[in-house]
C-alpha positions, 0 to 999 in steps of 0.5 A: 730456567727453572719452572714451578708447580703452578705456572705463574699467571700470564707468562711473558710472551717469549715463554711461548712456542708455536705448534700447527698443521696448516689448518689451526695452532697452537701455543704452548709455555716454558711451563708445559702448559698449551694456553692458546689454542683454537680448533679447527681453524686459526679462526675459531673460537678458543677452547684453551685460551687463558693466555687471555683471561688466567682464570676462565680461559681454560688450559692443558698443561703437563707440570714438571716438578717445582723448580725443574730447569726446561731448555727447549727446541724444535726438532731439527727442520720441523715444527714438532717441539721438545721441551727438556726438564731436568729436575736433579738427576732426573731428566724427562723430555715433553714432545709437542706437535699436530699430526702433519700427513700427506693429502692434509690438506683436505684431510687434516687428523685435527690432532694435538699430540703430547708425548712425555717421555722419560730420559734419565731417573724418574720424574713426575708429572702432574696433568690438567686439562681445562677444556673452555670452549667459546672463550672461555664461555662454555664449560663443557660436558665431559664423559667417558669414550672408551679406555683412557678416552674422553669426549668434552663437548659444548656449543659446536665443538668436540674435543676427543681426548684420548691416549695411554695416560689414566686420566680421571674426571675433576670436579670443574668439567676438566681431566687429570692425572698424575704420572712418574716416568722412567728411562725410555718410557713414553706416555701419549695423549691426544686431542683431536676436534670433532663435531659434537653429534658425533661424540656418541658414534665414536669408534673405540680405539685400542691402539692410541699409542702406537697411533700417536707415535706412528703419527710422530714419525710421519709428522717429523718426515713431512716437516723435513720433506717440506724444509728440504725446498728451503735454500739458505747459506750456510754461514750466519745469517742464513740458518735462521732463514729456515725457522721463519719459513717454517714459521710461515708455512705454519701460518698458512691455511691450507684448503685455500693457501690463505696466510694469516698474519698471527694465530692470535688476538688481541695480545697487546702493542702496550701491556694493560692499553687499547692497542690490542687487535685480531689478527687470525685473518688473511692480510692481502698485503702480508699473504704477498709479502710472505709469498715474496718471503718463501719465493725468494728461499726457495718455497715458491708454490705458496705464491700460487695458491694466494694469487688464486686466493685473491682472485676467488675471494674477490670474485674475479672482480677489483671492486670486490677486493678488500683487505682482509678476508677470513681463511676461507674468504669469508668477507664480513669480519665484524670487530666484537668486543669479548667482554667476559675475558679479562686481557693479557696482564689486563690488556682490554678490550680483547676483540675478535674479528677486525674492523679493517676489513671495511678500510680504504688502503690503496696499497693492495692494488700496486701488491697485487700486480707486484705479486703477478709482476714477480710470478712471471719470473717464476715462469707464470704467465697470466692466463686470460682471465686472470689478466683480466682480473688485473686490468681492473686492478690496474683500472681501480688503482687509476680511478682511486689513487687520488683517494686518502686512505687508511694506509698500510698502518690502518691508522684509525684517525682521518684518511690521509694521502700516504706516499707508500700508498700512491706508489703502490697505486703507480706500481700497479699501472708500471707492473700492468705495462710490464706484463703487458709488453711481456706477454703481447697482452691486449692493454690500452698502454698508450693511456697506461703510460700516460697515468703513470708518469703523471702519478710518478710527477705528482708523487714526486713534487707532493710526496717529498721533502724538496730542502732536505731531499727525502720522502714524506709519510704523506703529503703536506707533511715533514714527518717519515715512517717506516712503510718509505723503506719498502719504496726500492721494492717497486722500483719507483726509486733505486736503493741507492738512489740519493734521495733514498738513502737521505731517506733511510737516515732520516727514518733511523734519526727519527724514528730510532728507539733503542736500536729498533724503529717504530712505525712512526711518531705521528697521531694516528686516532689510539690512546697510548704507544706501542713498542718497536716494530720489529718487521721495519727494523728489519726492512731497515737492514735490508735498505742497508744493505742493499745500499752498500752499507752491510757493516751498519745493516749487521749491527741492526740485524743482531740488535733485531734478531736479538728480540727472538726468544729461545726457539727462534720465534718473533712477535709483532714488537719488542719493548727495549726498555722493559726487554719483553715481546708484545703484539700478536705472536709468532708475527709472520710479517717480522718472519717474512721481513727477516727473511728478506733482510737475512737474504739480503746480507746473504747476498743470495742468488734466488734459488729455483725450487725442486717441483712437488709439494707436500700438502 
C-alpha cells in the first residue's frame, strides 16, 4: 500500500500497530508516523496523540517518500515491528519498539526507539517530532542535551530525545531532520520519559547508538524467551494464538500485573457518535478473562499477579471491590470530558477516565471465585487470608444478587436483572463450595448449598424463555444478547445442553450483522449504534464448537478473524458495511476470546508451562 508525503488525516484504525513494554504503548501507522502515545504509564496523559485531534495532538512520524509501497510485520514472537518501504529500487526498513530488559518490571528504561535502516539503493527520509504533552494542551520547552540530544519538557513530563540523527529545533517547539540512507546503514533515535527537574542533570551520553542497538537485541531475546511459554498447535488456527498472547502480555502493567482492557480512549463504536469512552484501566472482568486466555496457552503466572491485584486493590475487603481500577489501583476514575480535542474523524466527546468505576455489575463476584476455582487447578490452593477474602465475596454476591445491575455492557440506561449477572452471582457460591470441599476450608456449606440451588430455581424459572426453551438477557423479557454465550463457562448449563444450544441459534438469528454478532439490540441509554463486537462473534465460535458443530464455528472464525488488520491486531468492533475497525484498539477482550475460540477449534489439552518468568 503506497504511502504519501504527509500522512492523511485520521488513518483508518487498522493503519495502526502496536509498541509496548508492560508499562505504557505506543501506536504507530502505515505512514511512519507514532500518533498515540502515552508516558509513562497506559494512563498518562498523551504526549503524541493526534490520532484524537489531527491538528493539536502532536506526532513523531519517520516519512518515506511519496508514493512508496510499506508492508509491514513483527518480528517473529515479538512485539518489536518493522515496516518496509519500498520506493523504486530503493528499499529501507523502520524498526519500531520499547526497550524490554530483565528486572523491567521495577526498572523499566521508559524508551521508545526508532531504528531506520536502509536495505537496498538510497532512500530519504523526512523526520518530525511534535511533541504535545497533556492532550495536546501544552507546547513544550524544547532545547538542547548534548550532541544529537534534546530535552522537551512541560507540566510534569520529559521527553529525552536522543540518538545518531542531526535533529535541528522548528520554529513550533518541535525537531526535525531529513535523512538519505544506504545499504546496511542504520540511524537510531530515542525517547525516553523523564521527570522535568531532571532535565538539567542529565549526563551526556556518547554512545546512543550502540546503546540502542544493544537495547534491539535484548528487547527481541526478552520477547521470545517470553512466547517461548506460549503452547499452540501448529496447524491453523493455532498460529494466530501466539499474536494475541502477545498482544495481551503488552496490555499488562507490569509493578502490579494489572491488565487493561486498550491503551486508548475514546476511538469510537460509531464514527462521528457519543459512544466513544476510556479504556486504559483495569477491567475485573477482563483482567480474569485474559488470565483464563494466557492460562489456557500455556502463560499461567499472569493469573497470579491479578488475583493479588484484586485482593490489594480491595483492601482484603468485598465491600470495597469495584469494577475497574487505575493500573495502580487507584480507585477514583472520574469521567472528563476533554474538550480541546476535536475526536477521531470528529467522533466527541473524547473522555478520560470512566464513570463505570461507580457502577453495580454483579458479575464480578461469580468471576472472582471462577478465577480462584480455575487457579486450584493449577495447583494454587487459598491460603487463609485470601480465603477469607472470598468468603466475603461469596457472602456479597448472596446479600446482592437479587439487586438490578449495570451488567457486563455497563449499559447507561435503568438497572435491569440480567441473567449472565445472576449466574455469576450463582457461580460464585457454587465456586466457594467447591473450594470448600477441595481444601476442608472452614464454610457454612449447609446455607451455601441452600442459596445456590434457590438462585439456580429462580434464575431457571425467571431467566428463560419457557415456550421456546432458551435463555433470556433479563428477566421479564423475550430478548437474548451476546454475555448468554458465556453461560457454559460457569457450569450452570452444559454446552450442549438442549436449551444452550436453542440458546445459540437464537443469538446467531437475532443478533447476526453480516456474519458478526452484536451485543445486542435492545435500548441501553446512547444515542447511535455501534459496530459488531468481535470478542462475542468469537464466544460464538467457541459455543459452536464446544457443541459439536466445528463446520459452522469455522466459518464464524474466518469470517472474524478476517476483521484483523495486516499484523495481526483486533479492535474492539468491526463495521461490515463500511469494512473499517472501530472502538479502542488493540482490544484485549477480542484477543482474550480469540484465544479462547482458537483453542477450542484446536481441541487443545491444556498445556503446563515451564516455571520462571521474565519480568
Amino acid at each position: 500500500m503506497g504511502v504519501g508525503r504527509r500522512a492523511q488525516p485520521y488513518p483508518p484504525i487498522a493503519d495502526y500497530a502496536l509498541i509496548g513494554d508492560c508499562h505504557s504503548a505506543a501506536l504507530v501507522s502505515r505512514a511512519g508516523s507514532i500518533d498515540w502515545c502515552c508516558l509513562p504509564r497506559f494512563d498518562s496523559d498523551s504526549c503524541f496523540g493526534r490520532l484524537l485531534d489531527w491538528q493539536h495532538g502532536g506526532y513523531f512520524a519517520i516519512t518515506p517518500p511519496p508514493g512508496a509501497q510499506a508492508r509491514r510485520e513483527y518480528l517473529t514472537d515479538t512485539l518489536v515491528l518493522t515496516t518496509m518501504y519500498r520506493h523504486g529500487r530503493n528499499e529501507a526498513r523502520i524498526i519500531d519498539f520499547f526497550s524490554m530488559r530483565i528486572g523491567g518490571r521495577q526498572k523499566p528504561r521508559r524508551e521508545l526507539v526508532r531504528i531506520i535502516e536502509g536495505v537496498r539503493g538510497h532512500m530519504q527520509f523526512d523526520i518530525s517530532i511534535v511533541p504535545r504533552l497533556d492532550y495536546g494542551d501544552v507546547k513544550p520547552w524544547v532545547f538542547p542535551s548534548g550532541d544529537h540530544a534534546f530535552f522537551a519538557v512541560g507540566s510534569n513530563a520529559g521527553l529525552r530525545i536522543f540518538g545518531d540523527v542531526p535533529l535541528q529545533p522548528g520554529a513550533d517547539h518541535c525537531l526535525q531532520a531529513v535523512v538519505r540512507v544506504r545499504p546496511k546503514q542504520r540511524l537510531h533515535i530515542g525517547l525516553q520519559f523523564w521527570r522535568p527537574e531532571k532535565a538539567h542533570t542529565f549526563p551526556q551520553r556518547r554512545t546512543a547508538r550502540a546503546e540502542l542497538d544493544a537495547h534491539f537485541r535484548e528487547t527481541v531475546r526478552w520477547w521470545r524467551k517470553w512466547a517461548q511459554r506460549i503452547v499452540y498447535a501448529d496447524a491453523p488456527p493455532g498460529p494466530g494464538i501466539l499474536r494475541s498472547a502477545v498482544t495481551l502480555k503488552a496490555l499488562t502493567f507490569a509493578p502490579t500485573g494489572a491488565i487493561i482492557a486498550a491503551p486508548t480512549t475514546s476511538l469510537p463504536e460509531h464514527a462521528g457518535g457519543e459512544r466513544n469512552w476510556d479504556y486504559r484501566y483495569c477491567w475485573i472482568r477482563d483482567s480474569i478473562f485474559t488470565c483464563w486466555a494466557l492460562t489456557n496457552s500455556g502463560a499461567a503466572a499472569e493469573a497470579e499477579g491479578v488475583r493479588h491485584f484484586i485482593q490489594r486493590t480491595a483492601a482484603g475487603n468485598a465491600d470495597e471491590l469495584q469494577v475497574l481500577y487505575a493500573v495502580d489501583g487507584k480507585r477514583r476514575l472520574p469521567e472528563v470530558i476533554l474538550s480541546n480535542l476535536a475526536g477521531w474523524r470528529g467522533s466527541r466527546p473524547v473522555r478520560i477516565g470512566n464513570a463505570a468505576e461507580r457502577q453495580f455489575q454483579a458479575d464480578m463476584y461469580g468471576l472472582v471465585l471462577e478465577l480462584s476455582w480455575r487457579g486450584s487447578a493449577q495447583g494454587h490452593e487459598p491460603k487463609a487470608v485470601y480465603w477469607s477474602f472470598l468468603c466475603q465475596i461469596i457472602e456479597a454476591a448472596i446479600s446482592r444478587w437479587s439487586c438490578a445491575d449495570r451488567g457486563i455492557w455497563e449499559i447507561r440506561s435503568r438497572p435491569l436483572h440480567f441473567v449472565h449477572s445472576k449466574v455469576m452471582c450463582w457461580a460464585a457460591v457454587n465456586r466457594g463450595i467447591g473450594l470448600a470441599q477441595k481444601y476442608q476450608l472452614e464454610a457454612p456449606l449447609v446455607r451455601w448449598r441452600e442459596v445456590r440451588d434457590a438462585m439456580r430455581s429462580e434464575i431457571e424459572r425467571r431467566g428463560m424463555d419457557h415456550r421456546r426453551g432458551i435463555f433470556v438477557r433479563n428477566y421479564g423479557s423475550r430478548d437474548v444478547d451476546a454475555a448468554l454465550l458465556l453461560l457454559p463457562l460457569t457450569d450452570f448449563v452444559a454446552y450442549d445442553d438442549e436449551r444452550m444450544v436453542r440458546t445459540t441459534d437464537v443469538i446467531r438469528k437475532n443478533l447476526t450483522r453480516d456474519g458478526l454478532l452484536l451485543r445486542y439490540r435492545s435500548e441501553d441509554g446512547l444515542r447511535g449504534h455501534e459496530g459488531a463486537f468481535l470478542a462475542c462473534t468469537f464466544w460464538l465460535v467457541e459455543c459452536l464448537a464446544r457443541q459439536g458443530r466445528r463446520h459452522e464455528a469455522r466459518r464464524v472464525f474466518r469470517r472474524a478473524c478476517a476483521c484483523a488488520n495486516d499484523v495481526g491486531l483486533f479492535a474492539e468492533q468491526f463495521s461490515r458495511s463500511a469494512r473499517h475497525m472501530l472502538g479502542n484498539f488493540p482490544q484485549g477482550l477480542t484477543h482474550l476470546a480469540h484465544i479462547n475460540a482458537a483453542l477450542a477449534l484446536c481441541d487443545a489439552p491444556m498445556p503446563q508451562p515451564p516455571p520462571g518468568h521474565p519480568l
